[in-house]
LOFI-535101 format. One record per atom (N, C-alpha, C): residue in three letters; atom name; x, y, z; residue number from 1. Coordinates in steps of 0.1 Angstrom, whole numbers, plus 5000, padded with zeros to 4 digits. Each point is the difference from the previous one (the first is absolute). Layout:
residuo  atomo  X  Y  Z  num
ALA  CA  X  Y  Z  NUM
...
// end
This chain:
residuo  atomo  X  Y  Z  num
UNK  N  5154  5392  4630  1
UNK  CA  5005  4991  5010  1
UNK  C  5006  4988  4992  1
UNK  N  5014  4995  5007  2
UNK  CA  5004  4989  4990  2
UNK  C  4997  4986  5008  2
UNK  N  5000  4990  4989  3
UNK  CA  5000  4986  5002  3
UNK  C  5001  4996  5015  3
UNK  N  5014  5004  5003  4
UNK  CA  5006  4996  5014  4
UNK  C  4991  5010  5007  4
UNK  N  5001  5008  4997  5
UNK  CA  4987  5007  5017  5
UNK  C  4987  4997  4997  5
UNK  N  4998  4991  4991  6
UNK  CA  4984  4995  5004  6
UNK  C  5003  4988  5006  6
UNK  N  5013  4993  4998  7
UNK  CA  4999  4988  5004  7
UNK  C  4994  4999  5020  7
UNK  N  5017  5011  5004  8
UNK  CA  5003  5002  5007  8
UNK  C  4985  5004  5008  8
UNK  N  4990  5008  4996  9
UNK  CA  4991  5010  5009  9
UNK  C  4987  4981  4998  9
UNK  N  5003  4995  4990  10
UNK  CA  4989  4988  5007  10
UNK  C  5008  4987  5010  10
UNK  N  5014  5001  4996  11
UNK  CA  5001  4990  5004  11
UNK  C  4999  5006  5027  11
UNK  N  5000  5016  4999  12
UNK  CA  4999  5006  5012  12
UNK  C  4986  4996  5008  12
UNK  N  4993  5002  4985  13
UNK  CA  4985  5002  5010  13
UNK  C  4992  4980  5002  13
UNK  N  4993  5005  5011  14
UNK  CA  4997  4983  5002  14
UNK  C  4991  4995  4990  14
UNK  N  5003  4989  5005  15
UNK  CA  4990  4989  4987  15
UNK  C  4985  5003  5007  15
UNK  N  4990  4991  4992  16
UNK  CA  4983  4999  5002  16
UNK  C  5002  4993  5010  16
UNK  N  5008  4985  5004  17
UNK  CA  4997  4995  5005  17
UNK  C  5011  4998  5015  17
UNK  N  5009  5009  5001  18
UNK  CA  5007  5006  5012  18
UNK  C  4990  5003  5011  18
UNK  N  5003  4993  5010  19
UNK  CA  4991  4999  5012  19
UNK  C  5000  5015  5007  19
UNK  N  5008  5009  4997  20
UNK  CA  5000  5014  5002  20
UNK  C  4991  5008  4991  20
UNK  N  4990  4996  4995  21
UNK  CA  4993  5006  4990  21
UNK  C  4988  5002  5009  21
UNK  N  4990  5010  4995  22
UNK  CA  4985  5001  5011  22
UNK  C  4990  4985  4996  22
UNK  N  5001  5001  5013  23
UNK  CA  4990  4988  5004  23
UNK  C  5014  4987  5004  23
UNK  N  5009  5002  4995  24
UNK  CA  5006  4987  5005  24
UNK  C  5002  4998  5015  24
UNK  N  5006  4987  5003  25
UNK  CA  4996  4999  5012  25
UNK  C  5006  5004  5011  25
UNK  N  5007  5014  4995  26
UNK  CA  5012  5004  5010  26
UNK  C  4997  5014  5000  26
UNK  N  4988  5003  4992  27
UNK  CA  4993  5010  5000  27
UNK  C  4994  5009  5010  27
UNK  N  5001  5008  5004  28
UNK  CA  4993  5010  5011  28
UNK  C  4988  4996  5001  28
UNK  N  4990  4998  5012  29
UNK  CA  4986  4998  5005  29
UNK  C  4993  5013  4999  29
UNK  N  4991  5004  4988  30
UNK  CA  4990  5013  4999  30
UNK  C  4995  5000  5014  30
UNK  N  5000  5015  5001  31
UNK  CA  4999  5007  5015  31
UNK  C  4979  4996  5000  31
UNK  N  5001  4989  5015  32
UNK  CA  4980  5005  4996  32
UNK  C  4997  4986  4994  32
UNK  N  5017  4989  5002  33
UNK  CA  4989  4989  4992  33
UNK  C  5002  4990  5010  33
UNK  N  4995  4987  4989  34
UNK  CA  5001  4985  5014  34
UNK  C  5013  4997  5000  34
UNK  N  5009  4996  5012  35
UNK  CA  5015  4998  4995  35
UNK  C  5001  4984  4994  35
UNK  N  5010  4998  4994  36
UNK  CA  4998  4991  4990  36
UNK  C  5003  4985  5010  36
UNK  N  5005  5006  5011  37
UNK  CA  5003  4985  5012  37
UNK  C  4979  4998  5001  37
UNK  N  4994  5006  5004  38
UNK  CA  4985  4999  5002  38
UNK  C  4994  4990  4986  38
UNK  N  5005  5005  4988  39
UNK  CA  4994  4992  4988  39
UNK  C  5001  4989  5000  39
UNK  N  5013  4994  5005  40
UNK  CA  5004  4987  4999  40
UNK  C  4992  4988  5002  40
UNK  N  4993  4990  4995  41
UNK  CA  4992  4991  5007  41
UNK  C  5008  4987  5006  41
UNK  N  5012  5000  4997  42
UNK  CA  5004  4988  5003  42
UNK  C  5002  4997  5013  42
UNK  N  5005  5009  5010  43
UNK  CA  4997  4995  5011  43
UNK  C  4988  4993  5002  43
UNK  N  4987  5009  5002  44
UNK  CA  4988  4991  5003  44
UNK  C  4999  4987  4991  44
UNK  N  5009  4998  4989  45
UNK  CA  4996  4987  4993  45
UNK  C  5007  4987  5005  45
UNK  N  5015  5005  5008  46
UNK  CA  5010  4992  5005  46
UNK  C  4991  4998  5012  46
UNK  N  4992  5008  5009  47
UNK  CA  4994  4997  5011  47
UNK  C  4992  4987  4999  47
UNK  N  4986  5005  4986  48
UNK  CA  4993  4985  5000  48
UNK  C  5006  4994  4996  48
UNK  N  5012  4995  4993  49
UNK  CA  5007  4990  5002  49
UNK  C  5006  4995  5012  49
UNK  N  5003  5003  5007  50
UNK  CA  5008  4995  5013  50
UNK  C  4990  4999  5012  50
UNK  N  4986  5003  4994  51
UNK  CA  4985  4995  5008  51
UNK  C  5004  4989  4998  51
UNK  N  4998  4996  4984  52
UNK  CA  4995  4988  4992  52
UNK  C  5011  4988  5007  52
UNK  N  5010  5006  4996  53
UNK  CA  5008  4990  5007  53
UNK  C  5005  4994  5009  53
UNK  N  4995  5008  5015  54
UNK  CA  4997  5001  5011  54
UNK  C  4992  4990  5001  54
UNK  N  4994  4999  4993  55
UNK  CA  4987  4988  5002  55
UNK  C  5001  4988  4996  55
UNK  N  5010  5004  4989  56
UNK  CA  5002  4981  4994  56
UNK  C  5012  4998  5006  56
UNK  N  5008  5007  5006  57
UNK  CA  5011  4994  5010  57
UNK  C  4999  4995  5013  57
UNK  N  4985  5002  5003  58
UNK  CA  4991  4994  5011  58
UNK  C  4993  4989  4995  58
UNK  N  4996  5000  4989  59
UNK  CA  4996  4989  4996  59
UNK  C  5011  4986  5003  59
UNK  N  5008  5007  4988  60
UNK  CA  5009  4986  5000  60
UNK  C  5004  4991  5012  60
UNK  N  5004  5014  5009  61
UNK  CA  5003  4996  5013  61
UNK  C  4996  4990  5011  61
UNK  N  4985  5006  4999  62
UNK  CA  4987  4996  5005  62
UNK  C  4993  4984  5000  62
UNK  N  4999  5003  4987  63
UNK  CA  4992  4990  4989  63
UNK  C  5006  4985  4991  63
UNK  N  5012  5007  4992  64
UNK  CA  5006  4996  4991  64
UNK  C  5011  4995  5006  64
UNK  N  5008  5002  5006  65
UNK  CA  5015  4992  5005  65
UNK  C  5002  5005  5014  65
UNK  N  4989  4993  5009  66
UNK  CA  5002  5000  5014  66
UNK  C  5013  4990  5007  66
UNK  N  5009  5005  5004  67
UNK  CA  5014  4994  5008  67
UNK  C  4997  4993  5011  67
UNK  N  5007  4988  5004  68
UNK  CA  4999  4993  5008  68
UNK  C  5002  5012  5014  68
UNK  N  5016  5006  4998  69
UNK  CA  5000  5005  5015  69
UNK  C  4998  5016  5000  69
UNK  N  4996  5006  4991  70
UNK  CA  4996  5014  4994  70
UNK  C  5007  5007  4999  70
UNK  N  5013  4993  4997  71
UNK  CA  5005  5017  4998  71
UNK  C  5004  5004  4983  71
UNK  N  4999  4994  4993  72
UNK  CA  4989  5005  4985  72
UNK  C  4989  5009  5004  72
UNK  N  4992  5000  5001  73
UNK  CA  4987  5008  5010  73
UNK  C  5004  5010  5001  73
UNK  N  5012  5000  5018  74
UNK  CA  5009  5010  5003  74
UNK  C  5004  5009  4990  74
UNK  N  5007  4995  4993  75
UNK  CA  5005  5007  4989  75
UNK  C  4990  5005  4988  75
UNK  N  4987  4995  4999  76
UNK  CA  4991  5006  4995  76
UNK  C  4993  5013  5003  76
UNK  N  5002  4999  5015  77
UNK  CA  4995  5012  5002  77
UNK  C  5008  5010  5002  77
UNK  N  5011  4992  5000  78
UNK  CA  5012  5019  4999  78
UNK  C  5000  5002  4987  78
UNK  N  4995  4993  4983  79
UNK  CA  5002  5004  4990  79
UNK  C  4985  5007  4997  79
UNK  N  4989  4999  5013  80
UNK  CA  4987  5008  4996  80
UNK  C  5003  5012  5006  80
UNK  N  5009  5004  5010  81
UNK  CA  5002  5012  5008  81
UNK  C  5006  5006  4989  81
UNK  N  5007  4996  4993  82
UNK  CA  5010  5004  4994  82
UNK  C  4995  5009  4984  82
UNK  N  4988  4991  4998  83
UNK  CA  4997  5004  4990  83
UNK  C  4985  5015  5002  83
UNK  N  4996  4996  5013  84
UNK  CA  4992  5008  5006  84
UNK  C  5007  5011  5003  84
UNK  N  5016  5000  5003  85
UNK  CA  5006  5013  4998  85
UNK  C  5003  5006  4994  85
UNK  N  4998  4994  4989  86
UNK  CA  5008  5005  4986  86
UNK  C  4987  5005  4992  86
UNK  N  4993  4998  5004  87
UNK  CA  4983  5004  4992  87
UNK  C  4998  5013  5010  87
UNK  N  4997  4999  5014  88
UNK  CA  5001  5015  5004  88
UNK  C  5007  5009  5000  88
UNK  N  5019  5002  4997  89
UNK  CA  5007  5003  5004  89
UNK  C  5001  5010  4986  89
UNK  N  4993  4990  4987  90
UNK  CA  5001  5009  4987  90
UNK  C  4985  5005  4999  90
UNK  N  4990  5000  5011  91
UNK  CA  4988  5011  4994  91
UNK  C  5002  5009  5012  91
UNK  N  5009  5001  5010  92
UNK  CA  5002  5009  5006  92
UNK  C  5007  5012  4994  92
UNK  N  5006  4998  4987  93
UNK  CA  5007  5013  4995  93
UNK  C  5012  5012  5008  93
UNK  N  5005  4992  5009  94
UNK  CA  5004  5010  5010  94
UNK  C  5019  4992  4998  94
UNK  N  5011  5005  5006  95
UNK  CA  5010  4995  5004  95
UNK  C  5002  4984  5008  95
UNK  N  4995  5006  5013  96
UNK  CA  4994  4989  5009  96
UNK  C  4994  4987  4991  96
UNK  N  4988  5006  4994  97
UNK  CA  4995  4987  4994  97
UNK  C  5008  4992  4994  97
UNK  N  5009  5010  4987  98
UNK  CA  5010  4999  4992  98
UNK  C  5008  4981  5002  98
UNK  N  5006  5008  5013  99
UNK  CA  5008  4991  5009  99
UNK  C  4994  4985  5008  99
UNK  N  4988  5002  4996  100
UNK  CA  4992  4989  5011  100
UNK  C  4995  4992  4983  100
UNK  N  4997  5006  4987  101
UNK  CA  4998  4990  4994  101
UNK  C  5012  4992  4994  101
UNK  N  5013  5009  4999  102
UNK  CA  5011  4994  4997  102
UNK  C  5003  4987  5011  102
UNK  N  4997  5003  5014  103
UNK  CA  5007  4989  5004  103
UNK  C  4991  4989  4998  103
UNK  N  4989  5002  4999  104
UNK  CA  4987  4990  5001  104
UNK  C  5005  4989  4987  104
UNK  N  5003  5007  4986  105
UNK  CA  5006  4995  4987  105
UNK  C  5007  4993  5001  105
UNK  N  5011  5002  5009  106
UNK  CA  5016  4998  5003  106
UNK  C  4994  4981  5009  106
UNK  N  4993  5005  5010  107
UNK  CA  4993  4988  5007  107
UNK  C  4998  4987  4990  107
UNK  N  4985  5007  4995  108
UNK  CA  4993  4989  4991  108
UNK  C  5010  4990  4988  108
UNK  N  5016  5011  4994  109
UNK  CA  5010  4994  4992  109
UNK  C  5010  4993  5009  109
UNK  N  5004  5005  5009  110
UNK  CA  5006  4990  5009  110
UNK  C  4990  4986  5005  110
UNK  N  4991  4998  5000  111
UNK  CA  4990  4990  5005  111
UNK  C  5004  4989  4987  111
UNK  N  4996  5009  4988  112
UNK  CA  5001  4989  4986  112
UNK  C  5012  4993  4999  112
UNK  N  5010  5011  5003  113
UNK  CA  5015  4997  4999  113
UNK  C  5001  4986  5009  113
UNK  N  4995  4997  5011  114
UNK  CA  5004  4988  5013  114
UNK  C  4989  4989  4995  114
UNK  N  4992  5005  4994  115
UNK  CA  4988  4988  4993  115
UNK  C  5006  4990  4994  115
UNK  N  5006  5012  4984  116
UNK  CA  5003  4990  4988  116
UNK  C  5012  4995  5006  116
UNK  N  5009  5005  5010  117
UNK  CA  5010  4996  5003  117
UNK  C  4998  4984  5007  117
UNK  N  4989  4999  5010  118
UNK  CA  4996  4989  5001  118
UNK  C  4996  4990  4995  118
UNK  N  4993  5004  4991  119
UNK  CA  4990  4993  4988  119
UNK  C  5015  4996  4994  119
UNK  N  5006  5002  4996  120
UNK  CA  5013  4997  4991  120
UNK  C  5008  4991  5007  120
UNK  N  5005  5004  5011  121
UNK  CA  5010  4987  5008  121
UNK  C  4984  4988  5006  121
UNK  N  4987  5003  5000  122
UNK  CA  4993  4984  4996  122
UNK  C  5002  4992  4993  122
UNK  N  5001  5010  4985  123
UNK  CA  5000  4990  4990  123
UNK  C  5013  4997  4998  123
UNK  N  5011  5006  5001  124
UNK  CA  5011  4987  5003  124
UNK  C  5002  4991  5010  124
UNK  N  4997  5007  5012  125
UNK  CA  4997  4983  5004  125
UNK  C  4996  4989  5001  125
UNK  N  4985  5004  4994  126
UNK  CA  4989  4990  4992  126
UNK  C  5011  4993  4987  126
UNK  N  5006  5003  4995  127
UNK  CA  5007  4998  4984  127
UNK  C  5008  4988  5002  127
UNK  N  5011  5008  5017  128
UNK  CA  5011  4993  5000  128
UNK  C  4998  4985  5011  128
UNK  N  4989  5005  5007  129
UNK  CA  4994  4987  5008  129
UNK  C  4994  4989  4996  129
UNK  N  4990  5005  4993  130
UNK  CA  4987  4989  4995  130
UNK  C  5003  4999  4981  130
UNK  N  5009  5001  4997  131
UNK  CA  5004  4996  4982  131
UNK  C  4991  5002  4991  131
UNK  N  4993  4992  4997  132
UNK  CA  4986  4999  4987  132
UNK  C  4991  5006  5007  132
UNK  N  4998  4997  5012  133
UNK  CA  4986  5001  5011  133
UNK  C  4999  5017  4999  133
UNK  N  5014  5007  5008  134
UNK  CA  5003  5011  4997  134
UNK  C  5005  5011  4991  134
UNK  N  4996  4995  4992  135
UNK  CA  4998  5007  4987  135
UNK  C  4992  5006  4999  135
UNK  N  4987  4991  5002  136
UNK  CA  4989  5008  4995  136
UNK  C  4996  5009  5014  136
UNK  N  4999  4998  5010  137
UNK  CA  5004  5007  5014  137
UNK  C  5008  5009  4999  137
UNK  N  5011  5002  4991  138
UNK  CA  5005  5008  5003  138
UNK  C  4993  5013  4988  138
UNK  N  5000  4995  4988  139
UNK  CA  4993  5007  4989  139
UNK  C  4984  5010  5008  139
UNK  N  4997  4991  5009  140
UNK  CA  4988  5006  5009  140
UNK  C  5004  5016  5005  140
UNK  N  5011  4994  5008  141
UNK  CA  5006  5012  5009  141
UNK  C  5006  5013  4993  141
UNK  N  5004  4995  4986  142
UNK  CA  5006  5012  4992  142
UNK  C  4985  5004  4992  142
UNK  N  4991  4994  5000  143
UNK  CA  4990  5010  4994  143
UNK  C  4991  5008  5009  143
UNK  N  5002  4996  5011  144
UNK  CA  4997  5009  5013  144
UNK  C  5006  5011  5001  144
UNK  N  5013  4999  4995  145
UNK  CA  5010  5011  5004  145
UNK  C  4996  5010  4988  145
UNK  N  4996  4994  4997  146
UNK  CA  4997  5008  4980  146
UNK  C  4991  5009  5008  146
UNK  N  4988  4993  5008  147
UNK  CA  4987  5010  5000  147
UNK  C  5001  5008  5005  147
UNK  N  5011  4995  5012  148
UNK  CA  5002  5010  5014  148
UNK  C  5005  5014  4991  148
UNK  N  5009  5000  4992  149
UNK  CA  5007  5010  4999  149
UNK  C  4988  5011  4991  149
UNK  N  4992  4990  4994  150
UNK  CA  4982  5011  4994  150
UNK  C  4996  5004  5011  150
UNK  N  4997  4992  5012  151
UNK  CA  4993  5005  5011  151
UNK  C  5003  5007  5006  151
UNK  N  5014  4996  5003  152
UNK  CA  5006  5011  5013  152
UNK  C  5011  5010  4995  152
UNK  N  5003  5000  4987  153
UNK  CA  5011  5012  4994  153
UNK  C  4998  5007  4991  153
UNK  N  4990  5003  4997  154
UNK  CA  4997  5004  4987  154
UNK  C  4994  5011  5005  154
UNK  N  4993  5003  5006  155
UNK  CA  4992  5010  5006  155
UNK  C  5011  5012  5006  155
UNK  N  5004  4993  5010  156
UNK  CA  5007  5007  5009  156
UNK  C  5015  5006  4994  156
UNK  N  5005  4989  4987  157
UNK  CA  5009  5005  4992  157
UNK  C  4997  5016  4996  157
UNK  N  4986  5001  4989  158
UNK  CA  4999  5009  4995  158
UNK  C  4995  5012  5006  158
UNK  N  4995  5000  5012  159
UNK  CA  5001  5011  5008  159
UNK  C  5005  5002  5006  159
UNK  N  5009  4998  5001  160
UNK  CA  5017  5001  5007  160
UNK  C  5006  5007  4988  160
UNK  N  4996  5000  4991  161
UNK  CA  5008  5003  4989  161
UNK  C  4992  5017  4999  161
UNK  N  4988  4998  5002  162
UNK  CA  4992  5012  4991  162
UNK  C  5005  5009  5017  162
UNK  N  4998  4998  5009  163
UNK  CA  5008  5008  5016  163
UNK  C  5010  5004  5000  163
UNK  N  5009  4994  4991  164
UNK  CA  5016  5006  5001  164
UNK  C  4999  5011  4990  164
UNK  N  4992  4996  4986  165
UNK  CA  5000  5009  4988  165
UNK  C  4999  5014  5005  165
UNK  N  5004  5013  4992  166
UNK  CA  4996  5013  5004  166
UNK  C  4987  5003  4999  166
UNK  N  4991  4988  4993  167
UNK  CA  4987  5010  5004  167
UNK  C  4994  4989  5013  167
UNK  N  5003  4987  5004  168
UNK  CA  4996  5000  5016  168
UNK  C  5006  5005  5010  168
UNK  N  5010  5009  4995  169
UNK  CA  5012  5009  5011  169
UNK  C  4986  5012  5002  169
UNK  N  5003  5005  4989  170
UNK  CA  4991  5014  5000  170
UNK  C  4984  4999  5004  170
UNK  N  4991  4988  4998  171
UNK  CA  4987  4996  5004  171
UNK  C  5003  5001  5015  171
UNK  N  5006  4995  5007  172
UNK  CA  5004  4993  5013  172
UNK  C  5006  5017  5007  172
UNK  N  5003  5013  4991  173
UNK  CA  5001  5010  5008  173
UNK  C  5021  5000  5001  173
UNK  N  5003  4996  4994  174
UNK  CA  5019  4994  5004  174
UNK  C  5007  5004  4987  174
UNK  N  5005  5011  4998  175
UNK  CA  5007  5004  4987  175
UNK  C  5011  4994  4994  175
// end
């Protein structure tokens, strides 16, 4: 065999690490086993997450930054529904659910989105009203906004992310 038809016959066959190889992840499911959507733990891990945070979004609410006329509050509790959707919607495993934790995601980032959005036109108006005074008032409201986006986008970012991916398509039952 010459040079060029060895090249040619390795460069045909796949690599070790071509995802068409056995076991990769595009690999057929052995007849008789657990399907690999069932292995997954991360749904149940996104769920106690969006317990957890269910809870400190009630906190805050609650506890921590109670509003004169409530509708912070209000809006608190459409970002606990929201997140309480998105925690059952990904251990349901199903299409339906699929759809119910996507929108719940979609909720809880739209919420952050109108926060920092707020939190940001405070602190300019703190800036541009009150001078020296508002400065540091305003530096208040921009590190608020800093948290908000830990508290309220961070979470719901990344499982929003891991839902869309093909393996929360395929966990969720949705090809």
């Amino acid at each position: 065999m010459s040079a060029k038809k060895r090249r040619a016959a390795r460069a045909a066959a796949p690599a070790a690490s071509d995802s068409r190889t056995p076991g990769g992840p595009d690999a057929p499911e052995p007849t008789g086993s657990i399907p690999r959507s069932q292995l997954d733990r991360r749904p149940l891990i996104y769920a106690v997450f969006d317990v957890v945070f269910a809870s400190i979004y009630l906190v805050i609410a609650r506890k921590l930054v109670p509003s004169a006329n409530g509708h912070f509050e209000l809006a608190s509790w459409l970002a606990v529904a929201g997140v309480t959707a998105a925690g059952a919607g990904t251990v349901m495993r199903r299409p339906s659910g699929w759809w119910m934790a996507v929108a719940g995601c979609v909720t809880v980032l739209g919420f952050c989105v109108v926060l920092i959005s707020l939190l940001l036109m405070s602190a300019a108006f703190l800036r541009g009203v009150y001078g020296a005074l508002g400065k540091g008032a305003s530096m208040a409201c921009l590190m608020s906004a800093a948290i908000a986006v830990e508290v309220y986008g961070i979470l719901p970012a990344f499982q929003l992310k891991y839902l869309l991916s093909a393996d929360g398509r395929r966990t969720a039952g949705r090809r």
